[in-house]
C-alpha positions, 0 to 999 in steps of 0.5 A, a space after each residue: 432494558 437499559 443494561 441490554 441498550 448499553 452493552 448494544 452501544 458498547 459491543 457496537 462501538 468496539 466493532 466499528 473501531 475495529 472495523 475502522 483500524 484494521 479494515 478501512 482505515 482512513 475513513 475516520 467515519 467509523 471510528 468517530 461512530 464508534 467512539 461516540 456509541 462507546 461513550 454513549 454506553 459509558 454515559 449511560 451506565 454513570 447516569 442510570 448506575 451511578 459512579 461505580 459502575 460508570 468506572 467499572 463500565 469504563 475499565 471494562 471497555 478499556 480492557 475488551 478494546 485491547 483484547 480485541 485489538 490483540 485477538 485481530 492482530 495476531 488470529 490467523 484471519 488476516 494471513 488469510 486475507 492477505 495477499 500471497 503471491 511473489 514478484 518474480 520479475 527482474 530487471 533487464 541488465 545487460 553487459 555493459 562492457 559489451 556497449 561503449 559510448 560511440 557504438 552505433 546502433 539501430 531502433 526496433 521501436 519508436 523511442 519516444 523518449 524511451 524504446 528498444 534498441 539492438 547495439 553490437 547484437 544486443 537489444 536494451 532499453 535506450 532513452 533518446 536525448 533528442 526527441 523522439 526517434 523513429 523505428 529502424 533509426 540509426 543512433 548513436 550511444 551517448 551515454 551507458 547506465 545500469 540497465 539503459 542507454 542514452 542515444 541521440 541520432 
């Protein structure tokens, strides 16, 4: 019965380590659960077996953590888990050679602070130095970044 109680301590142990490093880590109950109920395993096998078979239980666990810490990180279980799907999205650019500080404009939206606006045909991205600037707003371009605007009315 006792061998049963220890191997159940130990077994139970390296699950919620491993429950705690690679499934909800920072939660630290689970691996302080574990720690303790693997300790508890190898306290038991010094105190019912004696000194041998304490350092023999205690090597064993050494080697079966590493193992399966090894296991879990290279099976195929996590690719299985993990997400797979690609951000196809990109940035709105424009050619900035098209838009000049000094150019006019009109709002399409409300840019409070931020919002659209259409330049020499174009429509961008603007941020307004003012506060906010209603829709159908004459602006004026004061400034031209990679992707951006600054206006003021």
């Amino acid at each position: 019965m006792t061998v049963f109680v220890i191997i159940l301590l130990i077994l139970l142990g390296i699950a919620l380590i491993l429950l705690e490093f690679l499934v909800i880590p920072g939660t630290t109950l689970s691996a302080i659960g574990g720690f303790l109920f693997v300790a508890s395993g190898v306290y038991l096998s010094y105190k019912y077996y004696g000194n041998n078979i304490g350092h023999i239980t205690i090597a064993l666990v050494a080697v079966t953590i590493v193992v399966a810490f090894v296991y879990a990180l290279r099976s195929g279980t996590w690719k299985k888990a993990m997400l797979k799907s690609e951000i196809t999205g990109v940035v709105n650019t424009f050619e900035s050679d098209k838009i000049n500080v000094g150019d006019k404009g009109v709002t399409l939206s409300r840019l409070a602070p931020m919002g659209k606006v259409v330049v020499n045909d174009i429509v961008v991205e603007a941020k307004s130095i003012n506060d906010f600037i209603d829709p159908k707003t004459e602006i004026e371009i004061v400034k031209v970044e990679q992707n951006r605007v600054i206006v003021r009315t």
